[in-house]
C-alpha positions as CSV (number, residue, x, y, z in Angstrom):
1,X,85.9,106.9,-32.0
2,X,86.4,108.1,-35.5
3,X,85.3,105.7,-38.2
4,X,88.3,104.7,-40.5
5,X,85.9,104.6,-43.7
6,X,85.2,108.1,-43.7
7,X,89.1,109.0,-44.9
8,X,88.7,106.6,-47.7
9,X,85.8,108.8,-49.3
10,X,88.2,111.3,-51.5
11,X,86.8,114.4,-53.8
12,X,87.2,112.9,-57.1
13,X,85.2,110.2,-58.7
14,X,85.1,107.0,-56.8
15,X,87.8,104.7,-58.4
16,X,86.1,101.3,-57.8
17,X,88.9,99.3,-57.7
18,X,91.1,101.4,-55.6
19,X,88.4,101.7,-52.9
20,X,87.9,97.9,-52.7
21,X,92.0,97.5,-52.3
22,X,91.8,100.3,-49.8
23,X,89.0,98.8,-47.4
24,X,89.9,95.6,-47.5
25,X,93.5,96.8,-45.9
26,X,91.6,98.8,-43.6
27,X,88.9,96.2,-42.9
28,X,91.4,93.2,-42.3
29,X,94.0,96.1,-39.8
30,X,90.3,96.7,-38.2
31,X,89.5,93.3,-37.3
32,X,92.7,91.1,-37.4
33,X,91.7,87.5,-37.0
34,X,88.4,88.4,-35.0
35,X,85.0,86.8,-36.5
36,X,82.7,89.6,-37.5
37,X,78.9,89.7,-37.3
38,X,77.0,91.3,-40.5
39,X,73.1,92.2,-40.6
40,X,72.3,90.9,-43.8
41,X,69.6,92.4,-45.8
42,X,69.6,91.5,-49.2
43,X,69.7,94.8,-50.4
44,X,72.4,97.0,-51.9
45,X,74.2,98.4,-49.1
46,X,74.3,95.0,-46.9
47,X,75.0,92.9,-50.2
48,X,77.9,94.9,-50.9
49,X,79.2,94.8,-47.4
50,X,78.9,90.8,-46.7
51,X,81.2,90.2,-50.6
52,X,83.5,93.0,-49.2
53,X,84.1,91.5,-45.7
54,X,84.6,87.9,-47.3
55,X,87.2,89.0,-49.8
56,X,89.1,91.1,-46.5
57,X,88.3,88.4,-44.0
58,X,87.4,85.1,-45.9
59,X,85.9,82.0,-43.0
60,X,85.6,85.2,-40.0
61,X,82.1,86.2,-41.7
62,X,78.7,85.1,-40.0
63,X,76.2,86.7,-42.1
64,X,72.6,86.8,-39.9
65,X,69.2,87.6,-41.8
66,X,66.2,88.8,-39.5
67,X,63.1,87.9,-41.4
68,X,61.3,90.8,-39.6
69,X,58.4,90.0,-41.3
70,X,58.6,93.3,-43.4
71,X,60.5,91.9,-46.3
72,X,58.5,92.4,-50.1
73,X,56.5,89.6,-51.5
74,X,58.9,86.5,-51.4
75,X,62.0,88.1,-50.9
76,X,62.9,86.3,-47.6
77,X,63.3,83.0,-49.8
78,X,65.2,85.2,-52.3
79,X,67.8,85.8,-50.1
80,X,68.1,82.8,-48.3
81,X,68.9,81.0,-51.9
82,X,71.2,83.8,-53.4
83,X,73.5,84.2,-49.8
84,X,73.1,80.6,-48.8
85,X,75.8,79.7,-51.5
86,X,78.7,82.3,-50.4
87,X,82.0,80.9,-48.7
88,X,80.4,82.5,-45.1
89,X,78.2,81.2,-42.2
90,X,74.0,82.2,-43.0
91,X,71.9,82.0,-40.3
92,X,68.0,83.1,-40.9
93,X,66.2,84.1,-37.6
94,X,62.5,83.8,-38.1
95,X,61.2,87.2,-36.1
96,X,57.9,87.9,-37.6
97,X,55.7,87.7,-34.5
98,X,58.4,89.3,-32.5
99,X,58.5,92.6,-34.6
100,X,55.0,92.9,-35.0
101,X,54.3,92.5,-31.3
102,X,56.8,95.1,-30.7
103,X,55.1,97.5,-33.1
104,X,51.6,97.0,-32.0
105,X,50.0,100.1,-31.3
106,X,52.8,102.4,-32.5
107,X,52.2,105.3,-35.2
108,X,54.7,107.8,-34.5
109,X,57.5,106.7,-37.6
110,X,60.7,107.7,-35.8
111,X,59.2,105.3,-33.0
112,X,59.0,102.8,-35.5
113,X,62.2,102.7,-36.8
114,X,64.0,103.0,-33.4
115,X,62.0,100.1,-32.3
116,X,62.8,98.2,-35.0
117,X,66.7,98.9,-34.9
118,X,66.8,98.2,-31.1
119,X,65.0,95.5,-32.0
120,X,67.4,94.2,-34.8
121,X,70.6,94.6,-32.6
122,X,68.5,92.4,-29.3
123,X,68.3,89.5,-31.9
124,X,72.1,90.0,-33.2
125,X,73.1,89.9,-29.3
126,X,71.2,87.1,-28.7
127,X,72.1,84.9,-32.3
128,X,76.0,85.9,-31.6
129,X,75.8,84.3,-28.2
130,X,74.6,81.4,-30.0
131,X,77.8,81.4,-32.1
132,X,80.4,82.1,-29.3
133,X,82.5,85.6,-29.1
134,X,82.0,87.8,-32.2
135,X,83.5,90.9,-31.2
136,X,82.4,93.1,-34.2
137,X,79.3,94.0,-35.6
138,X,79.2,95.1,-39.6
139,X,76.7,97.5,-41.0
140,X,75.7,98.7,-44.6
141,X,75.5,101.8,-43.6
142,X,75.9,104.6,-46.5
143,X,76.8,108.3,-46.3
144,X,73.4,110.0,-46.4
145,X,72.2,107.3,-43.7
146,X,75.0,109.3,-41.4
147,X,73.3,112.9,-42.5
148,X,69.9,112.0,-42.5
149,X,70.3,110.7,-39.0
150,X,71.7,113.3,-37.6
151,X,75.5,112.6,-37.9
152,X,78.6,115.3,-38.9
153,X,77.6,117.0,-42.3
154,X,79.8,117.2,-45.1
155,X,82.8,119.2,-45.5
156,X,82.2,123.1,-46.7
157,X,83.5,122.3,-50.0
158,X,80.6,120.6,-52.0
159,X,79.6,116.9,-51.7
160,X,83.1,116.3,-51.1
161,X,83.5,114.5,-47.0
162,X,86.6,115.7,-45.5
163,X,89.7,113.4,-45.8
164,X,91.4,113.5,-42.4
165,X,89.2,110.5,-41.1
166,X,86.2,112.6,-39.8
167,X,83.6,114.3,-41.2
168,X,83.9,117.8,-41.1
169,X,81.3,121.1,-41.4
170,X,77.9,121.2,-38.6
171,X,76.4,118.6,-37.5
172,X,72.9,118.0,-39.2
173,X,69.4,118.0,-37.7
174,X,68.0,114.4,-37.3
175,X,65.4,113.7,-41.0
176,X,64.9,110.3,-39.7
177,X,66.7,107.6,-37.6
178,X,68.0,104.5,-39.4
179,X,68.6,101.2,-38.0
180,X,72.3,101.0,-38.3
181,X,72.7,104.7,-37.2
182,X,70.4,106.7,-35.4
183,X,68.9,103.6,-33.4
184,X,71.7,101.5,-32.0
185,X,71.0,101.6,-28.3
186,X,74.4,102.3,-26.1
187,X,74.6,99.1,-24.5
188,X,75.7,97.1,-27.5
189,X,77.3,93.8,-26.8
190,X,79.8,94.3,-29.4
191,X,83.3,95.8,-28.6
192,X,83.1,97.7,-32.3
193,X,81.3,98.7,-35.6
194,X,82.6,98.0,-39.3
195,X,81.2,100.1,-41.8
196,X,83.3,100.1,-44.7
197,X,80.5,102.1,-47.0
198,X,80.2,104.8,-44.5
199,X,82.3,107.6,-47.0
200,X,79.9,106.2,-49.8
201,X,76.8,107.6,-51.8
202,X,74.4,104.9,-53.2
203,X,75.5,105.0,-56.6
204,X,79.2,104.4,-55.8
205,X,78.3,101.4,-53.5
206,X,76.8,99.9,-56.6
207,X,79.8,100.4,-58.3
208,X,81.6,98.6,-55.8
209,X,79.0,96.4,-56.1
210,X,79.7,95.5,-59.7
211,X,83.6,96.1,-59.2
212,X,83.4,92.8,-56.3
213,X,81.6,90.6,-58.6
214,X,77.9,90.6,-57.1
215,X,75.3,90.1,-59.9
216,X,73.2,92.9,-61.6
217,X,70.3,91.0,-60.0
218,X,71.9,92.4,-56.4
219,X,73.5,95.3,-57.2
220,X,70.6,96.9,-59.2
221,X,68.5,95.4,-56.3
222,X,65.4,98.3,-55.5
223,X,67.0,100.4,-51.9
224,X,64.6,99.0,-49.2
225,X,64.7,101.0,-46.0
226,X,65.9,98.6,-42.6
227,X,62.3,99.0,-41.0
228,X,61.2,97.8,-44.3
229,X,57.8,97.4,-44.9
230,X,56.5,98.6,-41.3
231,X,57.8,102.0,-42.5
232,X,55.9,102.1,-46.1
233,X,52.5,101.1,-43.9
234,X,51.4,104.6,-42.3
235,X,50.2,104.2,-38.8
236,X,49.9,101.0,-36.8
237,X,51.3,98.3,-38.3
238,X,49.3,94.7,-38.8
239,X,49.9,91.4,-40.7
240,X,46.9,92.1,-42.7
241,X,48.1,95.8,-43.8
242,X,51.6,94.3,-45.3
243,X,50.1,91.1,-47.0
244,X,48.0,93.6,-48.8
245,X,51.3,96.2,-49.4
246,X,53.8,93.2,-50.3
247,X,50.7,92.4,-53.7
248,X,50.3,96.3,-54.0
249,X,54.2,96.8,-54.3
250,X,55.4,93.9,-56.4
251,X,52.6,95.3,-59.0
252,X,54.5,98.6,-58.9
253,X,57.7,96.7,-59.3
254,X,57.2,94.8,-61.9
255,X,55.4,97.9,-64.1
256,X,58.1,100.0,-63.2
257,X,60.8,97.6,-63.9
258,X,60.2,96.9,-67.5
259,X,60.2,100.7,-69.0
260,X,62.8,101.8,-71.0
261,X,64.0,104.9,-68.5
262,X,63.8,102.9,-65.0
263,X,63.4,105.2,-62.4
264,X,65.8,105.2,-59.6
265,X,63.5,103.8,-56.6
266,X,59.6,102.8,-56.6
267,X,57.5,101.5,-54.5
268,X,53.9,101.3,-53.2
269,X,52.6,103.1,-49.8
270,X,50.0,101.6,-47.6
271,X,48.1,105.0,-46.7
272,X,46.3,105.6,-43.4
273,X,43.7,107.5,-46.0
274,X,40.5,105.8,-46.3
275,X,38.4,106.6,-49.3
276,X,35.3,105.7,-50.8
277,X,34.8,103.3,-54.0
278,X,32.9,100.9,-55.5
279,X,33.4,97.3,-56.8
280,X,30.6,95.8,-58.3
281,X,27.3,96.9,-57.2
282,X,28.9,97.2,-53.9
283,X,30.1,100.6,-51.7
284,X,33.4,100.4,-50.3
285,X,35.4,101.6,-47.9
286,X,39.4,101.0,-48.4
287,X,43.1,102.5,-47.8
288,X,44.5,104.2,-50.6
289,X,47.7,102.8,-52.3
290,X,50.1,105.5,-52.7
291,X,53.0,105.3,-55.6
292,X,56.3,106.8,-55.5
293,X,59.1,107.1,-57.8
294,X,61.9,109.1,-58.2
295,X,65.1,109.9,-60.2
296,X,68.0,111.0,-58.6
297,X,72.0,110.9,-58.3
298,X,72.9,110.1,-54.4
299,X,69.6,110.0,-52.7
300,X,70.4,113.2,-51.0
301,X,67.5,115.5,-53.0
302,X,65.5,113.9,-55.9
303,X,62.6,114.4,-58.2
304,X,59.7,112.3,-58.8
305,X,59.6,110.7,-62.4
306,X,57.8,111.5,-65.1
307,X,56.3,107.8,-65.6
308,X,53.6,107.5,-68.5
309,X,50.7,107.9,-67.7
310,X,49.1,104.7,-69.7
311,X,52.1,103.2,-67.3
312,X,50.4,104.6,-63.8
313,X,46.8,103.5,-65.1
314,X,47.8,100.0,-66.0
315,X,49.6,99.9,-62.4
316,X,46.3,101.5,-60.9
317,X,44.3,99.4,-62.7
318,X,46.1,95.9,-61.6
319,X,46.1,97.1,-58.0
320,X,42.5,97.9,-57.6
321,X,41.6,94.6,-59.7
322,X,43.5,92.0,-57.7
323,X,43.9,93.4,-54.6
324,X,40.1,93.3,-53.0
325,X,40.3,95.4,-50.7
326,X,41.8,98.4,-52.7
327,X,39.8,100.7,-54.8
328,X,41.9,104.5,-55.1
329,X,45.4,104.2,-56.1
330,X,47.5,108.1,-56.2
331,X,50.6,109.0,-57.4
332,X,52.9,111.1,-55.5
333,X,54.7,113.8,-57.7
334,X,56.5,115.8,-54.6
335,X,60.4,116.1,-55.1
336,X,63.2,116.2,-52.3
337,X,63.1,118.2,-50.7
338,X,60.3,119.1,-49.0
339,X,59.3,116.0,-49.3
340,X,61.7,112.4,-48.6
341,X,61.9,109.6,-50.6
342,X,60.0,107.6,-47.9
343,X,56.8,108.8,-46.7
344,X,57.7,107.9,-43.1
């Protein structure tokens, strides 16, 4: 089926306010009077899509959080107190033990983000049979999420995606699944998808963002991969390895966030490099924190950024201090390509 979204994307610069008149006129022909199912995030792309789908279809939104257990340091509560307050149903499914059981064992990262997808759409099925019939399922999915995955590449002329409703050019080899794309399994108990940011780069969804109404706090909210965390731990995946990431990572954050040039994403990396250190009089034996940050336009290539260096001690420095069991912090300075944003 061709996704309705895609024709919206046109070759000049995104006019905010048309794009919000146009999708919601698509969104509401889309779904009619049918109540609509949204994986809610917290982050840019799913933030944008929940005010969208309320403006289109105010009272037929039912907004469902997955605390996965892979969420930053206290950003489940965030959510739950910032989406809590919109005109739309919020449910918060407590999954924690359930994703980590799933990922027990499991290195391979493309593994780890199907598992996790398939996993996110078994709860949806399960939480809308809770709620009675709730024949469409929204996603935040973006433009590169389609390429990276694998999906029709963009139309021979530039950046530009074609506007006869598909996307034109070759179809891309698969970087890495995401949730809402490469991982949906093909038995989904929803009769259709809604995507209404599908024709959109990441910096035009934040202008959307800002052009709906959502605070700065939202749409300047850090991207965050679906997987989340279990994607920025290399290897297996354990309770113990993200409580130590979510402290590593909110350091980074918070460094990162007060310069004067913010970089466009940063973030920490749980490493499945052990190195030696000491602390005290004592030998160690730890993982090594990774940092990355990078400047770019629409996520599609990037460089890392040139972050001062008195800046990358005092985050190495807080990390090895208060975090016990870390003692080597590196910083990676690989652009995209070769390299992806993401480690995994």
């Amino acid at each position: 089926m061709k996704n309705p979204y895609i024709a919206l994307r046109k070759c000049e610069v995104l006019d905010a306010a048309l794009y919000e008149e146009s999708a919601i006129e698509v969104i509401k022909k889309q779904v009619g009077t049918s109540r609509v199912l949204l994986a809610l995030s917290g982050g840019v792309d799913s933030s944008v899509c929940a005010s969208l789908l309320t403006k289109a279809v105010p009272g037929q939104l039912t907004c469902i959080f997955v605390d996965h257990g892979f969420m930053r340091l206290n950003e489940g509560d965030e959510i739950e107190r910032v989406f809590s307050g919109y005109e739309m149903e919020f449910v918060r499914v407590d999954a924690e033990e359930r994703f980590l059981s799933r990922l027990a064992g499991v290195t391979d990262p493309e593994e780890k983000r199907k598992i996790v997808g398939g996993e996110f759409i078994r709860v949806f099925e399960e939480e809308s049979a809770k709620l009675g019939d709730i024949p469409f399922l929204a996603q935040g999915t973006i433009y590169p999420d389609i390429v990276e995955s694998g999906g029709e590449g963009a139309a021979s002329g530039g950046d530009c995606v074609a506007s006869g409703g598909e996307l034109g050019g070759t179809k891309s080899a698969t970087i890495k699944s995401h949730h809402n794309v490469g991982g949906l399994p093909e038995n989904l108990a929803f009769s259709e998808l809604v995507e209404p940011l599908s024709g959109l780069y990441k910096s035009e969804v934040r202008a959307l963002g800002r052009q709906l109404g959502l605070p700065e706090t939202l749409v300047n909210r850090q991207p965050f991969p679906g997987p989340g965390l279990s994607v920025r731990v290399l290897g297996e995946v354990t309770k113990e390895k993200l409580d130590v990431l979510r402290v590593a990572d909110a350091i980074v954050r918070e460094e990162m966030g007060a310069l004067k040039r913010i970089p466009d994403q940063y973030f920490a990396v749980m490493t499945s490099t052990y190195s030696v250190g000491v602390k005290g009089d004592s030998r160690t034996y730890d993982p090594v924190i990774a940092v990355r940050a990078v400047e770019t336009v629409d996520f599609m290539t990037g460089e890392y950024a040139p972050v001062p260096h008195e800046v990358l001690g005092r985050i190495s420095s807080r990390i090895t201090s208060e975090i016990p069991t870390v003692s080597r912090v590196v910083y990676d300075i690989t652009s995209k390509p070769p390299a992806t944003v993401e480690w995994e």
